[in-house]
MARDO-486600 format. One line per 3 residues: number of its first residue (from 1); for each residue x, y, z of C-alpha. Coordinates in steps of 0.5 Angstrom, whole numbers, plus 500, padded with zeros to 3 digits. Example, Ala and Ser with C-alpha at 12.3 -4.5 7.8 and 13.67 -1.06 7.14 Angstrom:
1> 525 491 516; 527 498 514
end
This chain:
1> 564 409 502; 564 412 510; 561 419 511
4> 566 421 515; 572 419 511; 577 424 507
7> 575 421 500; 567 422 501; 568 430 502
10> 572 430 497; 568 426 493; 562 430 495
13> 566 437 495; 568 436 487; 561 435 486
16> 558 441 490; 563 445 486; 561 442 480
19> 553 443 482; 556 450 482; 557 452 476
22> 552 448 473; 546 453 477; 551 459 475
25> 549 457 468; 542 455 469; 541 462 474
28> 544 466 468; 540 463 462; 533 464 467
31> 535 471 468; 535 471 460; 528 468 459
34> 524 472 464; 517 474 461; 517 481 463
37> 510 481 460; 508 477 465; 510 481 471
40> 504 483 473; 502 477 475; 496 479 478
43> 493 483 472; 496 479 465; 495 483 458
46> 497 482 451; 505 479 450; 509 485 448
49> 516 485 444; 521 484 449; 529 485 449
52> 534 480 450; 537 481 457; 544 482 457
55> 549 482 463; 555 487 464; 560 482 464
58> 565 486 469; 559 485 474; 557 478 472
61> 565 476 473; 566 479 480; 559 477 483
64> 561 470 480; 566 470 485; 564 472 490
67> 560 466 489; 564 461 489; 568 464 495
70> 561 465 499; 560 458 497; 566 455 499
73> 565 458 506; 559 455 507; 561 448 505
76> 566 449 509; 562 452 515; 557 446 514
79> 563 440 515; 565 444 521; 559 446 524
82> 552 448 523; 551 455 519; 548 459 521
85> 543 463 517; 541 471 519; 534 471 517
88> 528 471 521; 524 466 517; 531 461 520
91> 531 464 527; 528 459 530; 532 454 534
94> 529 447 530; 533 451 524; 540 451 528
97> 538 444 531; 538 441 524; 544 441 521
100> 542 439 513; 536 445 515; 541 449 517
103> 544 448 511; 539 448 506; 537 455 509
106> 544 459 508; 545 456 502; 538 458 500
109> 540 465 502; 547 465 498; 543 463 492
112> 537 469 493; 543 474 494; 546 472 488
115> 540 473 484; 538 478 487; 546 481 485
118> 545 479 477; 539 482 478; 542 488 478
121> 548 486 473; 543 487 468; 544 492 462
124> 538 496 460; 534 501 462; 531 502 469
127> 524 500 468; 527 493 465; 532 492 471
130> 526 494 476; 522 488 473; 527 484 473
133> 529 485 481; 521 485 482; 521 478 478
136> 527 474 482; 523 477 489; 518 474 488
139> 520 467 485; 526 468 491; 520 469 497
142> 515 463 494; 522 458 493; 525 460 501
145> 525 452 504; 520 455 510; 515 455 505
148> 514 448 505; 514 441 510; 518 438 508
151> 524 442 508; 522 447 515; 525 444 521
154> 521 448 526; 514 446 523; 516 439 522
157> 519 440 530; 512 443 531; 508 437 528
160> 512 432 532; 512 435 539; 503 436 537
163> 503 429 535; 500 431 528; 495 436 531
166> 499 442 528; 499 440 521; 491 438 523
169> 489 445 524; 493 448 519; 489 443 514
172> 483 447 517; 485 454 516; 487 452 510
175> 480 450 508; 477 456 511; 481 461 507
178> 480 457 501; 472 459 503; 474 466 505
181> 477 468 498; 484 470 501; 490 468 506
184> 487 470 514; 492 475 516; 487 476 522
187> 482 473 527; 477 475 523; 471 474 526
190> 473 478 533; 471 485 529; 466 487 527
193> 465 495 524; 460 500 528; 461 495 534
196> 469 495 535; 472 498 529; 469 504 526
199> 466 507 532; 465 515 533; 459 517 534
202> 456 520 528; 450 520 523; 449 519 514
205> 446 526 513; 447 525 506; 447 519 501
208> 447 517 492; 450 511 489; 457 513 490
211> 458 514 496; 455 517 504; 457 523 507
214> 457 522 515; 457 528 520; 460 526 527
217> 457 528 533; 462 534 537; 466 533 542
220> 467 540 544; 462 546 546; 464 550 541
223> 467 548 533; 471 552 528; 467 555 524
226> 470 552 517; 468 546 517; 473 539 516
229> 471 534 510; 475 528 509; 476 525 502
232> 479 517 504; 481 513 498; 476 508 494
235> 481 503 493; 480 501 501; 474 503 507
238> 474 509 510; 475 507 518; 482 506 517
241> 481 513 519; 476 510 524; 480 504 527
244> 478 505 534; 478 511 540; 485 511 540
247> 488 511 534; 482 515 531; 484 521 527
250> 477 522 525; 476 523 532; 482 526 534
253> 479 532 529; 472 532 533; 476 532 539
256> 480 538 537; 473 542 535; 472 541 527
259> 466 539 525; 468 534 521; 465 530 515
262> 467 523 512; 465 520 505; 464 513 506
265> 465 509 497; 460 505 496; 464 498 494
268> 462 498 487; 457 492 485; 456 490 476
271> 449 497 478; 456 501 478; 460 497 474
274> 459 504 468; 462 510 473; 468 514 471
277> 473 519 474; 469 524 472; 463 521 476
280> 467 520 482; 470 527 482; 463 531 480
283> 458 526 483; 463 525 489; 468 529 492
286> 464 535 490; 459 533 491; 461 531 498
289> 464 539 499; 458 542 496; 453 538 501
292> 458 540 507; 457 548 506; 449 546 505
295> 448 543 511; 454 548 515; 453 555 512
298> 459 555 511; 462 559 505; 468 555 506
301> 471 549 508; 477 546 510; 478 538 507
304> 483 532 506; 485 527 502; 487 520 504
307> 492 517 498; 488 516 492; 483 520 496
310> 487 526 495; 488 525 488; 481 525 487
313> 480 532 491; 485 535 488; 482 533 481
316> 476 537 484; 480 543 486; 482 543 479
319> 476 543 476; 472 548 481; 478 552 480
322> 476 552 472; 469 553 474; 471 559 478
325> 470 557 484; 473 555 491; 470 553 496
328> 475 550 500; 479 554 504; 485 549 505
331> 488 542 503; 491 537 507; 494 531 502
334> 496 525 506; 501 520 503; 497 522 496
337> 500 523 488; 498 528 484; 505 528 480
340> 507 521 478; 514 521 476; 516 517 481
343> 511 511 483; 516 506 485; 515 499 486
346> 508 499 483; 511 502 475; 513 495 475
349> 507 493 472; 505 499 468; 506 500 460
352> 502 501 454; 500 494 452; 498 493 459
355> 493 499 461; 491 498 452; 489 491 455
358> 485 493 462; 482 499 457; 479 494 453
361> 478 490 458; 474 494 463; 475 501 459
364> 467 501 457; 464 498 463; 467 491 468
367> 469 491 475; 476 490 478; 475 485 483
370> 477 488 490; 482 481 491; 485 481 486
373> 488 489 487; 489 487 494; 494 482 492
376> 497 486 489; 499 490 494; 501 484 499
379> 505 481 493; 509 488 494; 512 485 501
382> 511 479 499; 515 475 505; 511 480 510
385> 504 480 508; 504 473 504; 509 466 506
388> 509 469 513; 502 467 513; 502 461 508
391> 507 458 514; 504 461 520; 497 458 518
394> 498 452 514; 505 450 516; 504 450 524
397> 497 450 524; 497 457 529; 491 462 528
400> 493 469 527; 491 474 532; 487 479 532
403> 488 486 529; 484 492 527; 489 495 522
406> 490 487 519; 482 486 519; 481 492 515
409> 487 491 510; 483 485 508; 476 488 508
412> 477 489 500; 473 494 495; 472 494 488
415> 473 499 483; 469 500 477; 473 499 471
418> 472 506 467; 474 508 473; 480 504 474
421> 482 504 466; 482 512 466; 487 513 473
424> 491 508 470; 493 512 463; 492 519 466
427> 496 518 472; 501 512 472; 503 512 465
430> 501 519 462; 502 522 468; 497 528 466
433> 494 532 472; 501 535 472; 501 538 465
436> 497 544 464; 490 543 460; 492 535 458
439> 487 532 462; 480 534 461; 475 532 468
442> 469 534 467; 469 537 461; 474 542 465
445> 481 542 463; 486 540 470; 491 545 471
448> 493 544 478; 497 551 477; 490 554 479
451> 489 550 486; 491 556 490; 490 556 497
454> 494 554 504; 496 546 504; 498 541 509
457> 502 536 505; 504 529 508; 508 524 506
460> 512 517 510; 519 515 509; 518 507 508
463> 511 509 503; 511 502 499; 506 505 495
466> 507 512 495; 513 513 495; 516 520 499
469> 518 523 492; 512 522 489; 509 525 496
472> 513 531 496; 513 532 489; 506 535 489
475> 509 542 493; 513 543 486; 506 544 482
478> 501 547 487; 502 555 488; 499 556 495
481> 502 556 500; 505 550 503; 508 546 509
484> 511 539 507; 512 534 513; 514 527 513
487> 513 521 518; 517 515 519; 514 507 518
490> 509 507 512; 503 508 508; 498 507 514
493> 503 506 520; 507 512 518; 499 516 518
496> 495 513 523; 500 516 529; 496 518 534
499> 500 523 539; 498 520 546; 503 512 543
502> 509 517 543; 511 513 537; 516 514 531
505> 517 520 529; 517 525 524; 521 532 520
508> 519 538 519; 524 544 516; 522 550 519
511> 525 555 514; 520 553 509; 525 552 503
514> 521 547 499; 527 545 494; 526 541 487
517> 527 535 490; 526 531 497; 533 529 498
520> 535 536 498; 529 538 502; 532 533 508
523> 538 536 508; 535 542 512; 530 538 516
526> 529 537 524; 527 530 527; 523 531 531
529> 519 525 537; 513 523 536; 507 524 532
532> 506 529 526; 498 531 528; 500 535 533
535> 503 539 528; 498 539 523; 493 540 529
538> 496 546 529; 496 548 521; 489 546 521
541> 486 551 527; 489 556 523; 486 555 517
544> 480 554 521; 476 560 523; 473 562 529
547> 468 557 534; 462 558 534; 456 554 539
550> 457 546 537; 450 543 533; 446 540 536
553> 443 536 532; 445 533 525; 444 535 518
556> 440 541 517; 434 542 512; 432 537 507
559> 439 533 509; 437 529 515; 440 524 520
562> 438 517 515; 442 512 519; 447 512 524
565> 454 511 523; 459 508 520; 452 507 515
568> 450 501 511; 455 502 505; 461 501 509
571> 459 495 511; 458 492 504; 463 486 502
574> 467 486 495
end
């Protein structure tokens, strides 16, 4: 039969609706057979009990429908036409060029959205549809036709238009990233740090087996008399603070005239593999605060914490509070939790039977690998920090370009275990450091209740990892007085903002009012153009005492200069 007489699409129309209903079917019982338990697919645990998935049937009938509607379209614009699909891994004209392409990918796009919707349609409580909305993303983002040759009209366009030598070089990066341990993002190989990443000038004064404290050289004749330390997060290297001059928020500290002091983690190797919160927070972060008043004579500091980070200071405040003591004389939290009721995405993956395995599995000593975290984190986006890269690298053979925000998302850390199994039960599952007296750190019972004193909280409208509840939600717990800013883009973009790009934006509410909730808090908010360091520029030489002649030398007494910036530890691969 001819494929352009009536009866073939006929024929070929009562079979698509036939393969229709079938697929329903097929979608509905995959939906029932997920293992849940297996969501967090990069950290496996013990089998769990798991109820059975029931759909409501009300939203089961109307999104079936709107299926077979949809579909019946599509079928319909293909006879007379190419479809055309409004997504950007099909924006390409060889997509468009091609009409069987074409069409696999709006059907692919048709399907995705249905699944998506069953998702949805799902009975149960919040945490079983939150991962099952995560486990059809996944299985959706790898299954896209432009993930592979054989269905992506744009790489096999490029492939015949090379003569084969696109599919060559994608062969090669390939194997290179097979070696490397990790899909390229980046060109790699363009930065190296303390000689184009990492760069203000600066000396270690200070050094123990968790971490190094740099001093920076200043940048002004004269300095705040209060000392500025940073606290960044374990779980990545420092100089995302320090990427280069101009986006720098350590140097833009410095050139504002704080004497300013950074921690730089260790990346954890099997000498560390025994660490705990509790050494992090006494060995570390205190440590980090006592040393800076050592070598400053100050008798009190101002300091930040960056994500987890600032976790970990405020974990410290708590117990030098417990102890009686407070040497920080203000706090900036940037995109950092201290309550965990709303951890988005990421309370996907935690329960009791997973934080049981990672206890029994690293509780008393291990490592968890500083790769296995980071893909964690990109399979959070799965289509923008993975099968984009997989498709560029692989499918066109092109080589990503460089790009310092990208290098340092790749250069991973390693956690130790007790570490990572004690944050794991007292923060995401447990949620303790906002329970008065429930978390003992350090032998000192955590009540935040007592960090009391002036603190700058951040958050950013898209945060993927802490959600801009989860970063507000820490103005309901500290006594102090506080301001609450927020920026847009994410966790990194939303912070490293620098005042001279004029990007973005951000919101401030200037009555002060910091209501229960976010939401509530937005209502009363002003947007405003540009980068929130001004403000904080601002909060933060309030906060800092009078100037007094800038050091001329680094450390002071028994805390000398041992290496120049960013120092050794930085530079340790995972």
């Amino acid at each position: 039969m001819s494929n352009d007489t009536p009866e073939f699409w006929a024929q070929a129309g009562q079979q698509f609706q036939q393969s229709l209903t079938e697929g329903w079917g097929k979608a509905i019982q995959s939906l029932q057979n997920l293992d849940l338990g297996a969501v967090g697919a990069n950290a496996p645990h013990a089998p769990t009990a798991q109820a059975p998935v029931n759909f409501s049937p009300e939203k089961l009938q109307e999104l079936q429908q709107q299926y077979l509607q949809d579909a019946a379209k599509l079928w319909t614009d293909g006879m007379q036409g190419t479809p055309k699909a409004k997504d950007k891994r099909f924006s390409a004209d060889a997509w468009a060029a091609n009409p069987m392409a074409a069409f696999s990918a709006a059907a692919y796009l048709l399907n995705a959205r249905t699944l998506m919707g069953m998702a949805d349609a799902v009975e149960g409580d919040e945490k079983t549809r939150a991962r099952i909305r995560f486990a059809v993303e996944q299985l959706t983002a790898a299954s896209a036709p432009s993930n592979f040759l054989a269905f992506n009209a744009e790489a096999q366009k490029l492939a015949i238009d090379t003569k084969g030598e696109s599919i060559a070089k994608g062969v090669q990066n390939l194997l290179h990233d097979m070696r490397q341990g990790h899909v390229s993002m980046t060109d790699e190989s363009v930065f190296e740090v303390g000689k184009n990443v990492a760069t203000s000038e600066g000396a270690v004064v200070f050094e123990n087996d968790l971490f190094q404290l740099i001093e920076y050289k200043p940048l002004t004749a004269k300095v705040y008399e209060k000392p500025f330390l940073l606290v960044p997060p374990c779980i990545n290297k420092f100089y995302i603070l320090d990427l280069q001059p101009e986006n720098s928020l350590i140097r833009y500290a410095v050139a504002q005239g704080h004497r300013t002091f950074v921690v730089s983690w260790r990346n954890p190797d099997e000498s560390l593999a025994q660490k705990t919160w509790d050494n992090y927070v006494e060995d570390a972060a205190i440590k980090a605060i006592s040393v800076t008043q050592e070598i400053t004579g100050a008798s009190s500091i101002n300091a930040l914490g960056f994500c987890v980070g600032g976790t970990i200071l405020g974990t410290a405040l708590a117990v030098l509070a417990a102890r009686g003591e407070k040497p920080v004389a203000s706090v900036t939290l940037l995109t950092s939790m201290l309550d965990f009721s709303d951890t988005g995405i990421l309370d996907v993956f935690i329960d009791e039977s997973f934080v049981q395995y990672r206890e029994k599995e690293m509780g008393q000593g291990g490592l968890m690998k500083g790769k296995d975290l980071s893909s964690t984190f990109s399979f959070l986006r799965p289509n923008e920090l993975v099968w984009n890269y997989v498709v560029g690298n692989y499918l066109k053979g092109e080589s990503p370009p460089p790009f310092d925000l990208l290098y340092w998302n790749g250069d991973s850390t390693n956690l130790p275990g007790p570490f990572y199994a004690w944050y794991l039960r007292n923060t995401y599952l447990e949620n303790n450091l906002v329970k008065p007296g429930k978390a003992v750190v350090c032998g000192e019972k955590v009540d935040l209740r007592l960090v009391d004193m002036p603190i700058y909280i951040y958050g950013s409208r898209e945060d993927h990892i802490v959600p801009i509840g989860g970063a507000y939600a820490s103005t309901q717990f500290l006594p102090g007085k506080k301001r609450f800013v927020m920026g847009a883009s994410g966790h990194i973009a939303g912070v490293i903002n620098p005042p001279a790009k004029n990007k973005r934006s951000h919101w401030i509410r200037e009555d002060g009012k910091l209501p229960k909730t976010h939401a509530q808090w937005l209502e009363g908010a002003t947007e405003l153009p540009g980068s929130w360091w001004t403000d904080w520029s601002e909060w933060l030489a309030a906060q800092a005492g009078k100037q007094i002649t800038a050091p001329k030398t680094y450390g002071k007494g028994k805390y000398k200069a041992i290496e120049a910036a960013p120092g050794r530890y930085v530079k340790a691969k995972a």
